[in-house]
Every structure is written in C-alpha cells, then in structure tokens.
N, C-alpha and C positions, 0 to 999 in steps of 0.2 A: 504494500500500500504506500510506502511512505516513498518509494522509487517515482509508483505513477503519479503520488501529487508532486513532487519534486518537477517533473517534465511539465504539471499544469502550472505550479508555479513559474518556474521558469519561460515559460510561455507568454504568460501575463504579461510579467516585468520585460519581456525583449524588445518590446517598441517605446519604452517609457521617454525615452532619452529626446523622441520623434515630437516633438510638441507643434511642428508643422502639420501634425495629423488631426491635430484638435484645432488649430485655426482657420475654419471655414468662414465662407463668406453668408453662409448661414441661408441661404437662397432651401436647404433641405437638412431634415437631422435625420438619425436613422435611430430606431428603437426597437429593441429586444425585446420579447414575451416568448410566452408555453403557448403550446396547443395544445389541446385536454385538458386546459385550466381555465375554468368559468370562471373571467373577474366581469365585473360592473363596465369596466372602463372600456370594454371589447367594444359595446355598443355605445362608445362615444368613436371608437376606433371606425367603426364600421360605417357613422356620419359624418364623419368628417370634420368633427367638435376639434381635435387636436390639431388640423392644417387651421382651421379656424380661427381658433384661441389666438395659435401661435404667428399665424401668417405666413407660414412657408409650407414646403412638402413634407410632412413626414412619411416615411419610408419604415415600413414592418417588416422584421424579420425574425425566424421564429428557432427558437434553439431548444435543445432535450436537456441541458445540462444548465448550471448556473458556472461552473466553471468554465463549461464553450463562452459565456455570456462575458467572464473576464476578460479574458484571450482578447475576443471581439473589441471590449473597452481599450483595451491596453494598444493594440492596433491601429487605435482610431477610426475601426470601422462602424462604430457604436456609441452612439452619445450617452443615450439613456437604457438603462435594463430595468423592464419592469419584473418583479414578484424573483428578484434571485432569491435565493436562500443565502441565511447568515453562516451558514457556515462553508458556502463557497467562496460567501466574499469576504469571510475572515483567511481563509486559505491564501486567497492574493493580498489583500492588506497588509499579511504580516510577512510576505516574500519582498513588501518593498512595491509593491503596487500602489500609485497614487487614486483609489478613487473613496468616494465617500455615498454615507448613505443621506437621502434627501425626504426620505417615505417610508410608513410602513406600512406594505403595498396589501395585507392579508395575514390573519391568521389563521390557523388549521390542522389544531390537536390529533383530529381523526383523519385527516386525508395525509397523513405521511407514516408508514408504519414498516414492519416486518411482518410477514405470513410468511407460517411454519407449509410444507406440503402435506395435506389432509392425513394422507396413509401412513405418516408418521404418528400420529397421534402425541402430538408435543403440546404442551399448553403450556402454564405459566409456573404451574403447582411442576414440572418435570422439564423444566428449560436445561437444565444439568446437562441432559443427553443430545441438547444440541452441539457438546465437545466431539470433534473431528470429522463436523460433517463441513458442507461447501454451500456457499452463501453469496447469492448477486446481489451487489452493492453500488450504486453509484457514487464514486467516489469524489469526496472534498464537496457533497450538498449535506444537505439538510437532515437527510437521509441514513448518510455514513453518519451525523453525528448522533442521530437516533441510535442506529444500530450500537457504535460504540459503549454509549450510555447503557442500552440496554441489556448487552451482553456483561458490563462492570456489573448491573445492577445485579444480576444471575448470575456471575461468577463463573462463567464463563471466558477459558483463558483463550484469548485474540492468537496466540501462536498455535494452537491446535487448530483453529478453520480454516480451510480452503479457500479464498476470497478473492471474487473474480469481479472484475471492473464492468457495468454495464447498465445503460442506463434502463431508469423502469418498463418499457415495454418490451426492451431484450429481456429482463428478469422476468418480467410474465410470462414470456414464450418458452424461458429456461427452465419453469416453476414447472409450467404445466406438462410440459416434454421428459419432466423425471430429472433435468439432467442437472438440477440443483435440488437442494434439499429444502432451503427456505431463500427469501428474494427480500430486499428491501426498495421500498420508492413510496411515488404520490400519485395523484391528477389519473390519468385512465389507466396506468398500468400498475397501481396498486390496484384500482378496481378489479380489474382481471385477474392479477391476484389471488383476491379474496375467493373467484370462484374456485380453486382448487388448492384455499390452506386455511387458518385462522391466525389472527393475530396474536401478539403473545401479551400484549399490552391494551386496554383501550385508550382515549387520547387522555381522557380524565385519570387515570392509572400514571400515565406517561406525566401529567404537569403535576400530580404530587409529587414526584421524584423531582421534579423541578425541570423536564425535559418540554423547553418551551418551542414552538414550532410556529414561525413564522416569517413570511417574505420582505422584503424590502425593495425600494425602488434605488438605484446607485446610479452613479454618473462619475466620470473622468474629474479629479478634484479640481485639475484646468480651466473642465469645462462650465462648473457649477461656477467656479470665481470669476470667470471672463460673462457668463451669461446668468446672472441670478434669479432677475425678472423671467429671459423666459421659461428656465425651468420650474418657475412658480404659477407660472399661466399652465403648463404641461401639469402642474398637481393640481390647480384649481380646477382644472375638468375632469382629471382623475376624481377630487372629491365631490364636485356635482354628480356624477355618474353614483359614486359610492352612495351619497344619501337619496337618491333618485332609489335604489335596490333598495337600501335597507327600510326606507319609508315602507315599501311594498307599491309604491305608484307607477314604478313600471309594470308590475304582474307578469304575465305569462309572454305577454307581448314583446318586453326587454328578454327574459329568460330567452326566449326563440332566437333573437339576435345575436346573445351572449352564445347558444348551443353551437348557432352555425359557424361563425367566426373563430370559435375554438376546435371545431372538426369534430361535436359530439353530437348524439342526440338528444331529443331535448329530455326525455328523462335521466338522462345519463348525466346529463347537463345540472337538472336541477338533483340529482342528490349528492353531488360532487358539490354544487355549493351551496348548498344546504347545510356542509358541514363547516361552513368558511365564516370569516366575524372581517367586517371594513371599517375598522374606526376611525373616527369623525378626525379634522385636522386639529380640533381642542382637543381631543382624548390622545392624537398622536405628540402635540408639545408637552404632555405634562409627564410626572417622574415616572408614570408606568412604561411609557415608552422612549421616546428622543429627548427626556429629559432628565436620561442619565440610567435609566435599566439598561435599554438599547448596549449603550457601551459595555456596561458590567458583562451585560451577558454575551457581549463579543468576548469578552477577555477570559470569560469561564470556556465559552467552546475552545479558543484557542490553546488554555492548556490542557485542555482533555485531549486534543490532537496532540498536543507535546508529551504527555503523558502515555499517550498510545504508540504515539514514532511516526505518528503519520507525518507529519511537520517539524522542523528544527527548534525554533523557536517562535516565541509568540510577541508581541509588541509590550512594551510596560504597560500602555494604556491605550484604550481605542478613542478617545475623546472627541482627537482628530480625524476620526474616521465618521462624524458624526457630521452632517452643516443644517443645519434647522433654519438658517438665513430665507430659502425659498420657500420653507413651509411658514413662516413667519407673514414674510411679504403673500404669498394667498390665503390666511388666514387675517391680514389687514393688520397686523400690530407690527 
C-alpha cells in the first residue's frame, strides 16, 4: 500500500513547481465530480447555474478516484474537485501538495463501507477471521481510511491481508466473481456490493468509533488566492442547489435530474442519497466543520496513515489546508 500511495503522491506534487498551469485567462474552469454520486449541485450542473453564476465555461469531468482528482489539480488540468474524500486529499497535502479545502461538499456514514462476501458468513461479533484473507481497496480515499480504522478496531493485523488496489466498481465485480473475499468503497459500487456481502459496521456503529465520512470540495491553493470571488459564486450555487434538496422543493422532479447526470436510476438514485446530509454554509463555518474539526480531523487521518505505513509523514497541522475566505464571501460576512 504505502509503494502505491507513494506513486499517487508523487504524482500530485510533479506539476507543482508549473504555476503557469493555474494562470488562465479564465474564459473556462474545469471541474471534477463522481458518477454514481447523487449531489444536489448535479442539477444546477445540468442548467447551467454554474456557467451562469460564474460567466465563463465550465467544463465537467468525471473521475473514480479522489486521488485521480489530485493528480488532475496538481497538473492544472482541474481547478475545482467537487465531493473528494478527506483522506485522499490528506494523502496529497501532506506529500507537499498545495491545495486547500473551500467546502464540505456531503456527508455519508452509510454510503462508504466494507462488505464481507455472503458465503463467508463474517459479521462483526467474528471479524477475527477476516486474518489472511484479500480485500479490494481503493487506495489513499475515504475508503482505505474506513477500512484501516476498521480493521484497528477488530484487531485485525494489516500485514496478514492481501490488498489489492481498485476502485469500487472493480471491487464489486471482484466481490461478486469470488475472486476477493471482502471489497471496500461508496456511490454505486458499494451498492453492488451489498448485493453479495454485509457490512461489518453500520454508518452509526462506524461514527461512534469516531470514523467520520465525508467529502469536501478542494481547489489548487493558487487558484483559490488568485480567484476568491469566483470560487465563492461556484459555492453559492452549490448551496442554493443544496437547500433547494434539502427543503424537499425540488421533489422527485430535481431527484430525476440529479439520477441522470450521475448515470443512475432514479431509484438507485434516491437511496444513495437518501443516505447523504448537505449542510447549510452556516453549519459548514462553524466549529463542527471548517471551523476547526475539519483540520483536526485531517490530522487524525493522516496519522493513522503514518501509523499504518501507508504514508511517511503527516503535516504538524492542516490549518493551512483549510481557506473559508470563499465560503465567507457566499455566505455575505
């Protein structure tokens, strides 16, 4: 594990030095999301709200990984990444990668898990005997940091599993083909999943242990300082969208928008985010979130990666990896 993050870190940080990559003329941005992940913001995506807001082109492009999502940043082929996971963009933060978080794009106890395969009959009371079996992992998301956590929590020693890099719709198809034993992920390919294993945790189970799950929106820390405003107009429609869902005033009519745009169906659609929480830009400035959890709990993932070998070391503090300046300015204070 700690070879293949090693290669994604280094990845990251290879274009840093390029800051002619972040100085566009801004005529177009380009922005990162999932497919098979139902947000709100899809269907501002899908009218146009965000070329709007902003006044230029935004350009979508869609990645399996929150770690592809760095790379991308680090390149400068990617301004904004919506809903990475914290603990792939602690992975690059702490290789020396300049980007920062401006959002917190979702949260989602139950849509990011481990499923054991059925015909093992493993559950939570006999995780023990998940020692020396082989486990698909996506490595350096949200995901591996679940898993990690919750193989510590089961005492289950990391040097006994087999652990094969790959993202969740490859671990569905490896889940269910026999040819792993248990799979970790989120979004449609924990779904799939689930139809041929159980979990070993529920999400309520997972945050009293203190295993928090959720995304964030990030940007190039260049990019955030050179354009403050408009990444503040990109979260202002992100949170109209978000209180638009959570009122329930879009109904069935938004969900349908949000199914298509993400490449699900619409039942698919709404129990995937059914299981998801989009707090308001006041509930994201205060200490639960960007007002100072956020960071802690960047700094607790990253030594549980140092702790595991997956990563060298981890930053003193993520403080700097935090800029609230644009949630500020679309929240009007």
């Amino acid at each position: 594990m700690k070879k293949v993050l090693a290669t994604i870190a280094a990845t990251s940080v290879l274009a840093l030095s390029s800051h002619a990559a972040l100085a566009q003329d801004l005529d177009e941005i380009t922005v990162a999301y999932f497919l098979e992940w139902p947000l709100p913001m899809l269907e501002s995506k899908a009218n146009g709200a965000y070329d709007e807001a902003l006044g230029l082109k935004v350009n979508w492009v869609s990645f399996e990984t929150g770690t592809a999502m760095s790379a991308a940043m680090a390149s400068g082929d990617v301004q904004i990444a919506v809903s990475q996971g914290i603990p792939p963009f602690v992975v690059a933060a702490s290789a020396g990668q300049a980007i920062q978080v401006v959002d917190v794009a979702v949260t989602y106890s139950e849509n990011d898990n481990c499923v054991v395969r059925s015909d093992l009959e493993i559950d939570k009371e006999t995780a023990s005997e998940l020692a020396g079996k082989k486990v698909a992992v996506p490595l350096g998301t949200a995901a591996h940091y679940g898993f990690l956590r919750q193989m510590d929590h089961f005492g289950v020693d990391l040097a006994s599993l087999e652990v094969v890099d790959m993202a969740p719709p490859e671990g569905a198809a490896a889940l269910s083909q026999g040819a792993v034993d248990f799979a970790c992920g989120y979004g449609g390919g924990l779904s799939r999943m689930k139809e041929h294993g159980n979990v070993l945790l529920t999400g309520a189970e997972k945050e009293e242990l203190g295993i928090l799950v959720f995304d964030v929106t990030s940007s190039p820390e260049a990019f955030v300082s050179e354009n403050p405003d408009l990444v503040a107009k990109f979260l202002s429609v992100t949170a109209a969208a978000n209180e638009r869902w959570n009122s329930g005033a879009g109904g069935d009519e938004m969900l349908g928008v949000i199914a298509k745009e993400s490449g699900m169906d619409l039942e698919a659609a709404r129990g995937a985010i059914g299981t998801m929480g989009f707090p308001s830009i006041g509930e994201q400035l205060s200490e639960k979130w960007l007002g100072g959890n956020v960071q802690t709990f960047m700094k607790g993932v990253a030594d549980v990666f140092v702790s595991a070998g997956s990563i060298d070391a981890a930053l003193g503090s993520y403080e700097n990896s935090v800029n609230v300046e644009p949630m500020q300015i679309a929240g009007g204070s």
